[in-house]
LUMMIFI-9624 format. One record per residue (C-alpha): residue in three letters; residue number from 1; x, y, z; chain. Coordinates in nm, 4 decimals. Layout:
% LUMMIFI-9624
site rest:ALA nr:NUM c1:X c2:Y c3:Z kette:A;
...
//
This chain:
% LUMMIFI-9624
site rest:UNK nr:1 c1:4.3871 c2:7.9607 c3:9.2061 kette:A;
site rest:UNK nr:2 c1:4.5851 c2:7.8037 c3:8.9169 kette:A;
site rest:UNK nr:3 c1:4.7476 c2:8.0919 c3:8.7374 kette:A;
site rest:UNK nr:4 c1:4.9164 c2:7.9580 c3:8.4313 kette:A;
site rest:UNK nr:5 c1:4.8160 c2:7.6659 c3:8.2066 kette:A;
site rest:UNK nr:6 c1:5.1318 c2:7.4280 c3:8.1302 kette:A;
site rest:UNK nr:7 c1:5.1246 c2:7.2817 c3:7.7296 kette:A;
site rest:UNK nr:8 c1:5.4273 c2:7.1233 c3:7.6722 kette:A;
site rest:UNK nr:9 c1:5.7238 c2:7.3405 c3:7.7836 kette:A;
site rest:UNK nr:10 c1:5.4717 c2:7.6582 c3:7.7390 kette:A;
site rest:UNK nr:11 c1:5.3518 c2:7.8290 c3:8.0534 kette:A;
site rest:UNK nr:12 c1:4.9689 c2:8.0359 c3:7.9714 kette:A;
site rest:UNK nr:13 c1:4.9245 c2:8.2734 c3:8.2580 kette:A;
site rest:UNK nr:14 c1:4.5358 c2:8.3069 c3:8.2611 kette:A;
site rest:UNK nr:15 c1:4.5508 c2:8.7015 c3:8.2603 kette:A;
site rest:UNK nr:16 c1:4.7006 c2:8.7406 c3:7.9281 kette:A;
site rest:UNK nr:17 c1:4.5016 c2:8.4630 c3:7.7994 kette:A;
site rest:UNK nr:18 c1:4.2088 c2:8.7122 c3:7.9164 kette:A;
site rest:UNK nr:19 c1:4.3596 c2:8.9564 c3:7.7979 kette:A;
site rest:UNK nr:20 c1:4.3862 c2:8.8164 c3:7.3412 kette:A;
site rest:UNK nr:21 c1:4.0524 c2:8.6499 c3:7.4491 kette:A;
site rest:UNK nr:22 c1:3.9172 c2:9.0187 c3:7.5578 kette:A;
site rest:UNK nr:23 c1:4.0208 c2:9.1640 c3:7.2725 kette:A;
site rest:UNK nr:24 c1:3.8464 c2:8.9063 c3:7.0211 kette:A;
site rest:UNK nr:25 c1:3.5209 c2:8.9075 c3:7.1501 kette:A;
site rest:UNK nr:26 c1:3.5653 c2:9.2942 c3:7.1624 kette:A;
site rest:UNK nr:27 c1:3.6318 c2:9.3160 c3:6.7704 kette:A;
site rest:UNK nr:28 c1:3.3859 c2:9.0564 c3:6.7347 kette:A;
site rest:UNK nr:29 c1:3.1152 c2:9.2288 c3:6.9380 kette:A;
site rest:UNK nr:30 c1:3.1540 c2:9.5496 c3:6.7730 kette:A;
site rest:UNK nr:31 c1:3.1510 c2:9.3801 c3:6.4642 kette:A;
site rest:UNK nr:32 c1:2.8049 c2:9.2534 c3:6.4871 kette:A;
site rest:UNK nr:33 c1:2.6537 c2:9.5785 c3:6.6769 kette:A;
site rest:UNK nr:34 c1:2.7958 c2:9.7834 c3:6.3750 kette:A;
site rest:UNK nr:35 c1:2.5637 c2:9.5874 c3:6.1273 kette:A;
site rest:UNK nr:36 c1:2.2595 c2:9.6132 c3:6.4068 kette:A;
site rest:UNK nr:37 c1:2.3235 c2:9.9445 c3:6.3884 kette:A;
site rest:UNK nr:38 c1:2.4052 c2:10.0117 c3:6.0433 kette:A;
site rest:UNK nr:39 c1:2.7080 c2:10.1533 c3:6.1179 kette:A;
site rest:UNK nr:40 c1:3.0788 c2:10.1416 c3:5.9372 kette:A;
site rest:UNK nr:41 c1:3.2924 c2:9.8650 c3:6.1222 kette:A;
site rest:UNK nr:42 c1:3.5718 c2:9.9633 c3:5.8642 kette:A;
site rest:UNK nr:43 c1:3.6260 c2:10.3184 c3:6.0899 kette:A;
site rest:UNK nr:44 c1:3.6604 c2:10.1911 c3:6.3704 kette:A;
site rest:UNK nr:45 c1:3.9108 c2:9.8707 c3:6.2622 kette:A;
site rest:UNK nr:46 c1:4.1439 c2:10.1348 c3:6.0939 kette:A;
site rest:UNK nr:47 c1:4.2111 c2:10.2976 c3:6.4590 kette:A;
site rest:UNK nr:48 c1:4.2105 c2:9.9851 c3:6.6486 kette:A;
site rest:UNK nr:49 c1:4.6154 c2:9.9847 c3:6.6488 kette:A;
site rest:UNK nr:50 c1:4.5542 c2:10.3040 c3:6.8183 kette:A;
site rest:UNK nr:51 c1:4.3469 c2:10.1550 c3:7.1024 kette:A;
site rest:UNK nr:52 c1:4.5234 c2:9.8725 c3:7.1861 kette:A;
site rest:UNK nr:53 c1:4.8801 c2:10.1100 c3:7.1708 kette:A;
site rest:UNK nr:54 c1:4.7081 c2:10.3071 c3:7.3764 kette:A;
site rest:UNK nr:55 c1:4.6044 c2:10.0775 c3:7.6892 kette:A;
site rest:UNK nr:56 c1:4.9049 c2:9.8653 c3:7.6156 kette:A;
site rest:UNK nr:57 c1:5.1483 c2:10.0990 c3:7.6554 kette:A;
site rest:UNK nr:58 c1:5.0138 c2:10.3540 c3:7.8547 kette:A;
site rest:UNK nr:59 c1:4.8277 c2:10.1075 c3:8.1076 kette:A;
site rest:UNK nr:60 c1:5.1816 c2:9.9848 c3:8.1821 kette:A;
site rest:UNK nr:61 c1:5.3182 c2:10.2799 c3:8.2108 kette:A;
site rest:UNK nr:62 c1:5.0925 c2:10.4020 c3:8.4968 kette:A;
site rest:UNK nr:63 c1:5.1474 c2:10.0383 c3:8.6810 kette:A;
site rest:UNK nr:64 c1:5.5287 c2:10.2179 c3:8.7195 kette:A;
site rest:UNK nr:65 c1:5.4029 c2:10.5422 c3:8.7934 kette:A;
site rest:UNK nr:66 c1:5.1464 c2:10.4763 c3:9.0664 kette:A;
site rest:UNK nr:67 c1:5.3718 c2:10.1597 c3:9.2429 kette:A;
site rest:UNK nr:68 c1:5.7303 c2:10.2742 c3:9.1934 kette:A;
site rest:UNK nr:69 c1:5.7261 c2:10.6160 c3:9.1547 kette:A;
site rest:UNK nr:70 c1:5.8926 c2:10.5955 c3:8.8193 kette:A;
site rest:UNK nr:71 c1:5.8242 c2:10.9061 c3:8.5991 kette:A;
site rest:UNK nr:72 c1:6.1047 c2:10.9235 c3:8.3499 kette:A;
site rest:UNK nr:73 c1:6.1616 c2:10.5453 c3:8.2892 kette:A;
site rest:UNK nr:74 c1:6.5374 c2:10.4079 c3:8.2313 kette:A;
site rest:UNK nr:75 c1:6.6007 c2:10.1916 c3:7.8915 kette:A;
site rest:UNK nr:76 c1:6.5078 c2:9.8753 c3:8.1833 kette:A;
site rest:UNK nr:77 c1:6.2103 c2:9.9833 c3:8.2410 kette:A;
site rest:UNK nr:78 c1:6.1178 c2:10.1001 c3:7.9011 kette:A;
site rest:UNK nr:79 c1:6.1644 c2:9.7214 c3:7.8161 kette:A;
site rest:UNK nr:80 c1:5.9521 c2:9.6284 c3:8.1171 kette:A;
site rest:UNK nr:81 c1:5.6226 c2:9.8241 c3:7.9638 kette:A;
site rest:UNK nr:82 c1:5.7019 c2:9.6707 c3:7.6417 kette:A;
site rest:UNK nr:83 c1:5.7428 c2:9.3690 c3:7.7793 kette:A;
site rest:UNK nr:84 c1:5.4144 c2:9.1105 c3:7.7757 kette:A;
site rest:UNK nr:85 c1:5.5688 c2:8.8916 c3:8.0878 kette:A;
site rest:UNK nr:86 c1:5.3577 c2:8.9384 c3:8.3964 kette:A;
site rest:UNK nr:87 c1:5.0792 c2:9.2130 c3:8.4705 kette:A;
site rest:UNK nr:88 c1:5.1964 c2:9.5790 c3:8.4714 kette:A;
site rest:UNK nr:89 c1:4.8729 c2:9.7560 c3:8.4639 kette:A;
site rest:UNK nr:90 c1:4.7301 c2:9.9892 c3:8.6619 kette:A;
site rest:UNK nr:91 c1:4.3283 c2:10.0599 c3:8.6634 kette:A;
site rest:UNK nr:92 c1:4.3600 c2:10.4339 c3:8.6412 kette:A;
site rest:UNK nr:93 c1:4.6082 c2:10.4400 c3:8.3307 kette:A;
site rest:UNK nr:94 c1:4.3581 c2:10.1404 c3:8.1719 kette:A;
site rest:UNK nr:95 c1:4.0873 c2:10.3295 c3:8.2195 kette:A;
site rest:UNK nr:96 c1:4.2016 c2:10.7204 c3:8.1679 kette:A;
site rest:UNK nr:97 c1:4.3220 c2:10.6028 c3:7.8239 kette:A;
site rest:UNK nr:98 c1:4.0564 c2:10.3995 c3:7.6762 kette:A;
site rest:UNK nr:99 c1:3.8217 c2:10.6934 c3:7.7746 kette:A;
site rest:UNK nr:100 c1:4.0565 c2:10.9595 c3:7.5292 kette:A;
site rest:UNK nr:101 c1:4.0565 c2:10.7071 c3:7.2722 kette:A;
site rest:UNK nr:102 c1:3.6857 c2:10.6610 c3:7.3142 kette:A;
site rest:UNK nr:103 c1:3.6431 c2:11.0876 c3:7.2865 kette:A;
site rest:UNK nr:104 c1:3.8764 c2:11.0916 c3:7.0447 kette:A;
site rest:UNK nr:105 c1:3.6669 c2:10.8392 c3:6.8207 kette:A;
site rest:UNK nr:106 c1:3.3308 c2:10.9971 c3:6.9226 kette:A;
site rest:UNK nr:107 c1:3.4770 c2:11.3909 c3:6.8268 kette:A;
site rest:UNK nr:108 c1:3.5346 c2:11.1801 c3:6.5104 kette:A;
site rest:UNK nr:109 c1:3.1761 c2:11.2278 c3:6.4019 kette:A;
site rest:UNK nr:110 c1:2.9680 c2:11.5466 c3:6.4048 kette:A;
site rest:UNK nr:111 c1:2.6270 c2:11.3948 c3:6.3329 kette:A;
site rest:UNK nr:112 c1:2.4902 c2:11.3487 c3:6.6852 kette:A;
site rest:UNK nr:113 c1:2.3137 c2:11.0286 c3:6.6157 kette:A;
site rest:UNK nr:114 c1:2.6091 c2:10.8874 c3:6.4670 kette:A;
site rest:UNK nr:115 c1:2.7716 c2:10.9454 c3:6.8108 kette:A;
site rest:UNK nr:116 c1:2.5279 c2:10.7794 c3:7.0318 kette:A;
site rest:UNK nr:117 c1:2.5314 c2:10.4706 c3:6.8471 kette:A;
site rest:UNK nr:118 c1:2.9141 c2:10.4782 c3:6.8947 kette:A;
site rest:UNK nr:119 c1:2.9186 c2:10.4920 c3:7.2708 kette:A;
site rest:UNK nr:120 c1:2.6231 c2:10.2472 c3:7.2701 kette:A;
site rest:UNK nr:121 c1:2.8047 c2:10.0117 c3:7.0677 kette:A;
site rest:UNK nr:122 c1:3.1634 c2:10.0767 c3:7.2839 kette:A;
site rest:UNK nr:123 c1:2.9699 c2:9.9614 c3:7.5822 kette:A;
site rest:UNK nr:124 c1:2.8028 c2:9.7040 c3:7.4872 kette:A;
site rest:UNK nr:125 c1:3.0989 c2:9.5597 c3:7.3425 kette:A;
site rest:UNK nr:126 c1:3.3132 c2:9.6936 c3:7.6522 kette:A;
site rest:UNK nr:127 c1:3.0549 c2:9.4452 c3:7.8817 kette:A;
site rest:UNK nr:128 c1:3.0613 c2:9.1392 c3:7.6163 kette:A;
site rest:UNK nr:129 c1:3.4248 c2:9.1329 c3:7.6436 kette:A;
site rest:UNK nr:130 c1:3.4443 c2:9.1634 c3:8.0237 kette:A;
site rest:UNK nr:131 c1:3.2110 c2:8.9219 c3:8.1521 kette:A;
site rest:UNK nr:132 c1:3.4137 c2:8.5977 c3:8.1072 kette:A;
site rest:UNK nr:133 c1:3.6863 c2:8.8164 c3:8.3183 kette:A;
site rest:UNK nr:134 c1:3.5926 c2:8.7135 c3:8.6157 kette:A;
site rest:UNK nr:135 c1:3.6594 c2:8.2954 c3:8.5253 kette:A;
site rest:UNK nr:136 c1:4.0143 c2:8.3673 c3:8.4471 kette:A;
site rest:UNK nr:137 c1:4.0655 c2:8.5834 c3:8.7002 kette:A;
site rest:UNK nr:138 c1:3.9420 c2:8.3839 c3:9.0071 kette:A;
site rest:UNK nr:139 c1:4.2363 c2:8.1242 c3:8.8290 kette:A;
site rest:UNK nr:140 c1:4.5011 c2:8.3958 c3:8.7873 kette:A;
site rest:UNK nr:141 c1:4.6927 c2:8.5526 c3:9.0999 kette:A;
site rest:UNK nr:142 c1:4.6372 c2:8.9727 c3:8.9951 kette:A;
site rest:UNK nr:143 c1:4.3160 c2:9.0093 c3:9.1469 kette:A;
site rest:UNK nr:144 c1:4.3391 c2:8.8792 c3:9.5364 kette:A;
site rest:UNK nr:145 c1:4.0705 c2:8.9483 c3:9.7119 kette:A;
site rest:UNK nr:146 c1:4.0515 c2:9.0253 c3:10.1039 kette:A;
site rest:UNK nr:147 c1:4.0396 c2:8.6948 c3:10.3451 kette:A;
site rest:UNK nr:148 c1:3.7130 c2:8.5412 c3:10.3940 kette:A;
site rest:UNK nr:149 c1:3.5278 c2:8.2475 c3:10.6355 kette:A;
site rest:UNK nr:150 c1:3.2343 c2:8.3070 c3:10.4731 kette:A;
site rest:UNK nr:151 c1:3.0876 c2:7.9809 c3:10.2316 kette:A;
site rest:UNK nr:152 c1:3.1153 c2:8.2375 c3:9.9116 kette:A;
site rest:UNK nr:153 c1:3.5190 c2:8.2073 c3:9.9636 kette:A;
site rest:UNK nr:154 c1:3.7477 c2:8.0415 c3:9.7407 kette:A;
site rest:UNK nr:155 c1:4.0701 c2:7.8478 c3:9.8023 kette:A;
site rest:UNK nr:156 c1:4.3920 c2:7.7923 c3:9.5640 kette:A;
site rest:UNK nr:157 c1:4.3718 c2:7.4275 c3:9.3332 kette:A;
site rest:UNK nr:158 c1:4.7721 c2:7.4713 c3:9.3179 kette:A;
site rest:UNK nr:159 c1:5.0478 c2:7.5574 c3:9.5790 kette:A;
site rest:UNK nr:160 c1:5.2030 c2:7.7596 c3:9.2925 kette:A;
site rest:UNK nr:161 c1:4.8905 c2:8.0044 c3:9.3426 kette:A;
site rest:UNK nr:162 c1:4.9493 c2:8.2724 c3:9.5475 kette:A;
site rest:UNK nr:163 c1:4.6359 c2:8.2270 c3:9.7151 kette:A;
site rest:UNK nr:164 c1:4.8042 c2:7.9439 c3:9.8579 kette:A;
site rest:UNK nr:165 c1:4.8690 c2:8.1038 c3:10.1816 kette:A;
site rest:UNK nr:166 c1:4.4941 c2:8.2423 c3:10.2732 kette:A;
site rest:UNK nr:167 c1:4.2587 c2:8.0028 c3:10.4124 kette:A;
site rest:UNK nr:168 c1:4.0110 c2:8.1921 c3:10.1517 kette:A;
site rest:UNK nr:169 c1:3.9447 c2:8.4975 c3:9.9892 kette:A;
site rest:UNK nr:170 c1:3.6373 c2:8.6388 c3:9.8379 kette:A;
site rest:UNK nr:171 c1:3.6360 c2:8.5739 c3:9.4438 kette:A;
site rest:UNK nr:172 c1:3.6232 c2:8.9310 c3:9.3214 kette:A;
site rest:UNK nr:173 c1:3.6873 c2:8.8511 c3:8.9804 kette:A;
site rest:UNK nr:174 c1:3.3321 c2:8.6725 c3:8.9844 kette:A;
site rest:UNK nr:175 c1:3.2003 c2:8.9962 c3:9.1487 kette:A;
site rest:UNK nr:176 c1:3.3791 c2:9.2018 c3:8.8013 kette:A;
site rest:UNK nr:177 c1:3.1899 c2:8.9975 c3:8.5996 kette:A;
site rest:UNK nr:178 c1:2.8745 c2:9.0280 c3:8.7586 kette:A;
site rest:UNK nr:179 c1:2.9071 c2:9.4182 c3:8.7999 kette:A;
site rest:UNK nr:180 c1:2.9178 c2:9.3880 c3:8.3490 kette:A;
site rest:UNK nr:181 c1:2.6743 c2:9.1803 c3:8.3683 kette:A;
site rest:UNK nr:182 c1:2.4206 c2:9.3777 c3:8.6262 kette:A;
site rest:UNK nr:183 c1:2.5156 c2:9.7146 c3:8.3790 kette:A;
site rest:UNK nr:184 c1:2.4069 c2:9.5176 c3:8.0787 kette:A;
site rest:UNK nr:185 c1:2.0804 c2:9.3823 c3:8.1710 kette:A;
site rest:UNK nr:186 c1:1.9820 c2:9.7075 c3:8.3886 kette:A;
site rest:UNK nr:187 c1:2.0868 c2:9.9731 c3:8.0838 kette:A;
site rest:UNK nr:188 c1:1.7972 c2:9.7214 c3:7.8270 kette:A;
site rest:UNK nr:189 c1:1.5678 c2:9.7592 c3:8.0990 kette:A;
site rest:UNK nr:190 c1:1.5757 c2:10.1381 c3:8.0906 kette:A;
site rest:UNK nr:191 c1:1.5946 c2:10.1315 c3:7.7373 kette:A;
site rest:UNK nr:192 c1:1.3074 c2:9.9461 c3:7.7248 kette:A;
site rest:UNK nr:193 c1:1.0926 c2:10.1282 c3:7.9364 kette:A;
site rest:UNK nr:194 c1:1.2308 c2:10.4949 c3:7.9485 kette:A;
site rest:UNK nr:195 c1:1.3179 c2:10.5605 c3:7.5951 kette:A;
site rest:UNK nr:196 c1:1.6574 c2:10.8122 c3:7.5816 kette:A;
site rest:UNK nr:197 c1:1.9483 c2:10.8747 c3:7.3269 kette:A;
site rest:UNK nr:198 c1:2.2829 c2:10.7513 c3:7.4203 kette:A;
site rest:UNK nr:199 c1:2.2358 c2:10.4464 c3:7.6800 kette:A;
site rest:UNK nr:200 c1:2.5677 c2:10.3916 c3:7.6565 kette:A;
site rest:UNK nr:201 c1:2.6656 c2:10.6488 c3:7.8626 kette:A;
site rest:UNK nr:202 c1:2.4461 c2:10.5280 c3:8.1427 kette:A;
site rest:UNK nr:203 c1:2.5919 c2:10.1791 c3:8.0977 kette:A;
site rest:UNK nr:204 c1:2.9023 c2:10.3049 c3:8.1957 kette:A;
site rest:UNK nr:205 c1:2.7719 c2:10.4938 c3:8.4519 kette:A;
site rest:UNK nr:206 c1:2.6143 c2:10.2116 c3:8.6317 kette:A;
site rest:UNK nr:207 c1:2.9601 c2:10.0322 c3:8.5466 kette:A;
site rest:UNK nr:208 c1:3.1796 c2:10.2196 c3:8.7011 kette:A;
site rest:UNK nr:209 c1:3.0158 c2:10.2760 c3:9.0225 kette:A;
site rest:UNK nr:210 c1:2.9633 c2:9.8970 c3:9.0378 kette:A;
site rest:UNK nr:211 c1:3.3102 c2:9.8710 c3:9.0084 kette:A;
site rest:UNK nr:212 c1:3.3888 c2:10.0966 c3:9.2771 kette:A;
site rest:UNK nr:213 c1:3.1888 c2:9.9111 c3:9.4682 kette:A;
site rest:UNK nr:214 c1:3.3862 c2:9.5473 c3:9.3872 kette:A;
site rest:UNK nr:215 c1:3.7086 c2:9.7344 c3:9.5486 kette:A;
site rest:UNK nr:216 c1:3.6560 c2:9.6891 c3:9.8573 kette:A;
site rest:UNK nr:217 c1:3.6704 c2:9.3214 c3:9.8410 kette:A;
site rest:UNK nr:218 c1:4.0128 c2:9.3378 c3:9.6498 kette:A;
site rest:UNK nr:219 c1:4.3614 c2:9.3230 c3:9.8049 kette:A;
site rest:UNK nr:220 c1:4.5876 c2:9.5826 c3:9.6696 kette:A;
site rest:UNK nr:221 c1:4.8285 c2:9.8774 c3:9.6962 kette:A;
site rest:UNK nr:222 c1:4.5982 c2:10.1839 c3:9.8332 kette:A;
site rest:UNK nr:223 c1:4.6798 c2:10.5073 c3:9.7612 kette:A;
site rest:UNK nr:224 c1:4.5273 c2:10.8555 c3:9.8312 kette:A;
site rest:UNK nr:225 c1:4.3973 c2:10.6778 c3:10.1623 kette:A;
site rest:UNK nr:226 c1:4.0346 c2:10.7628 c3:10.3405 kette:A;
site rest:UNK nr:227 c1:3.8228 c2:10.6030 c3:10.5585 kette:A;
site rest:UNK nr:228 c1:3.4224 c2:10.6967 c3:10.5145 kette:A;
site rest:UNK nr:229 c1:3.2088 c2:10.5263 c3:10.8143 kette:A;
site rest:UNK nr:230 c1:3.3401 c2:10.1525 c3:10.8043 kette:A;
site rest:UNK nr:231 c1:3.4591 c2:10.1381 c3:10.4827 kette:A;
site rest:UNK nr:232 c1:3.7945 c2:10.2262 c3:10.2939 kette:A;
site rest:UNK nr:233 c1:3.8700 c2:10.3717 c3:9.9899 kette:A;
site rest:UNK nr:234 c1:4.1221 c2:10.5275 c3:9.7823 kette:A;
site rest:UNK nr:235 c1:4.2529 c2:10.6914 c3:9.4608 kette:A;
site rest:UNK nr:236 c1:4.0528 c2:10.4269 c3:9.2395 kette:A;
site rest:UNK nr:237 c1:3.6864 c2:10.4631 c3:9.4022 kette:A;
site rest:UNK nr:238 c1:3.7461 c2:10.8110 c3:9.3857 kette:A;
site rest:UNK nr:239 c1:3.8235 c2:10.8165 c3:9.0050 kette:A;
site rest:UNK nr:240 c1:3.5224 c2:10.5644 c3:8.9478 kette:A;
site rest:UNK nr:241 c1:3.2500 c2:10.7607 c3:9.1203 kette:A;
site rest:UNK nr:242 c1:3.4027 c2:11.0997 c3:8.8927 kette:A;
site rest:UNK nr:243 c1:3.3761 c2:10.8591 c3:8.5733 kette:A;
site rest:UNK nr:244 c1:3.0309 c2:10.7920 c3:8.6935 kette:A;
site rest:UNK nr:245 c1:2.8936 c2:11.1356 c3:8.7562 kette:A;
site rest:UNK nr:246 c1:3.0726 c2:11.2716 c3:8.4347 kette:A;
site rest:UNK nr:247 c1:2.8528 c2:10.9490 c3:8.2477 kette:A;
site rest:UNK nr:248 c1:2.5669 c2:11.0389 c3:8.4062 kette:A;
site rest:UNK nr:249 c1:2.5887 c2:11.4576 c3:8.3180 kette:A;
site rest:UNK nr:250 c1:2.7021 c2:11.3105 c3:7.9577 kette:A;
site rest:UNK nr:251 c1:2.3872 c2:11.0798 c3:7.9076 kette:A;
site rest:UNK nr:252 c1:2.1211 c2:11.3809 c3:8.0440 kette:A;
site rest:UNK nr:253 c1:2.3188 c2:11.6338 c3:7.7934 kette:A;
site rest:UNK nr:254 c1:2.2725 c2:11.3353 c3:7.5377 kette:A;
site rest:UNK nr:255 c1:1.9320 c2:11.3514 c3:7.5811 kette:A;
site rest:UNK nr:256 c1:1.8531 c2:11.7148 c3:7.5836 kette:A;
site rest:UNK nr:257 c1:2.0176 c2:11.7349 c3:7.2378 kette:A;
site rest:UNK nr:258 c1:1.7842 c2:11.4414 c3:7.1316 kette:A;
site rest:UNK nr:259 c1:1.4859 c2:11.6666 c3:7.2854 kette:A;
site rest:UNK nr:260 c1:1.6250 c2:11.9767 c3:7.0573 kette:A;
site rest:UNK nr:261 c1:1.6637 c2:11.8044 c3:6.7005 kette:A;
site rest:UNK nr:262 c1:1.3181 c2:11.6562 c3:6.7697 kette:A;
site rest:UNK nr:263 c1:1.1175 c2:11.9564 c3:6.8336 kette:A;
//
């Protein structure tokens, strides 16, 4: 809709605005959840250079991998994932390498307890930072979704937008937000009711299949093609529904090991 902010001779693209935004109210989320939960923000600080290395460089690195087939990457292209102009990221490389810095950070810890208030803290913090995704993407031009007539469609503010030349699309990154928002207020209310070590885990769960769900309103290169009843999906749905079930098995396990240190 209007991707880029102009301040002077400076041109903001929304998405990496997101993106430094993201990040703050990450730190700053886990932050305060580490003094809820009496926990040590000082561990996790010393291997954030590790996260954001890791879905930096990686999460470009798939972008070239999945849409040009580039597996051994030439000194251009090295500069290209370095690179902050544009958006180079792919979902699965985002994804696949936040979740081995989150195992790596939960094998970190033996105590059990201490490692469900880590992944309940990671999600929780994960959602907080997410939510106000969806107002800079609806302004940014990486997350089209399909054409719409329907009222809920939005149109571009700026010919510069590449959303310029549909009539209007459905706002998907509004949908994003809501799915964060939908996993946070769901995972309290089974908290609240149905008492159970690691919540996080379901959080995610309920994520991630939300998220699959938000797909199929988004324009985008498929690949790994199928077509279920009237609907389409590819190579991301399937890797969100596996995240899912794996989050799901991973919060029952959670909770039998709760079941055998209590009796």
């Amino acid at each position: 809709m209007r991707p880029y902010l102009t301040i002077g001779q400076t041109e903001i693209y929304m998405t990496w605005l997101w993106i430094v935004l993201s990040f703050l109210v990450f730190i700053f989320s886990v932050y305060t959840l580490s003094k809820r939960y009496h926990y040590s923000f000082k561990r996790f600080f010393n291997t954030l250079p590790l996260l954001i290395s890791l879905i930096y460089i990686m999460g470009s690195y798939s972008f070239l991998i999945f849409e040009h087939n580039t597996f051994l990457p030439w000194w251009e292209t090295i500069a290209q994932i370095i690179s902050p102009y544009g958006y180079n990221f792919h979902y699965i490389g985002l994804v696949s390498w936040f979740i081995v810095y989150l195992i790596l950070f939960l094998k970190w810890v033996k105590n059990p307890t201490q490692r469900r208030k880590r992944i309940d803290i990671f999600f929780y913090s994960t959602a907080f930072s997410v939510i106000p995704l969806g107002i800079f993407l609806l302004l940014g031009d990486d997350f089209i979704g399909i054409t719409t007539q329907s009222w809920i469609g939005i149109q571009a503010f700026t010919d510069n937008s590449k959303l310029s030349k549909y009539s209007k699309v459905m706002p998907v990154g509004l949908f994003l937000s809501i799915t964060w928002v939908i996993s946070v207020v769901s995972t309290r209310i089974i908290k609240r009711y149905y008492k159970k070590a690691g919540i996080g885990y379901l959080g995610f769960a309920i994520m991630f299949f939300l998220v699959s769900m938000v797909f199929l309103f988004q324009q985008y290169p498929k690949h790994g093609v199928a077509q279920f009843f009237w609907l389409t999906v590819d190579i991301k749905h399937y890797y969100s529904r596996l995240i899912t079930i794996i989050c799901v098995y991973a919060y029952m396990y959670a909770g039998k090991r709760n079941q055998q240190f209590t009796h």
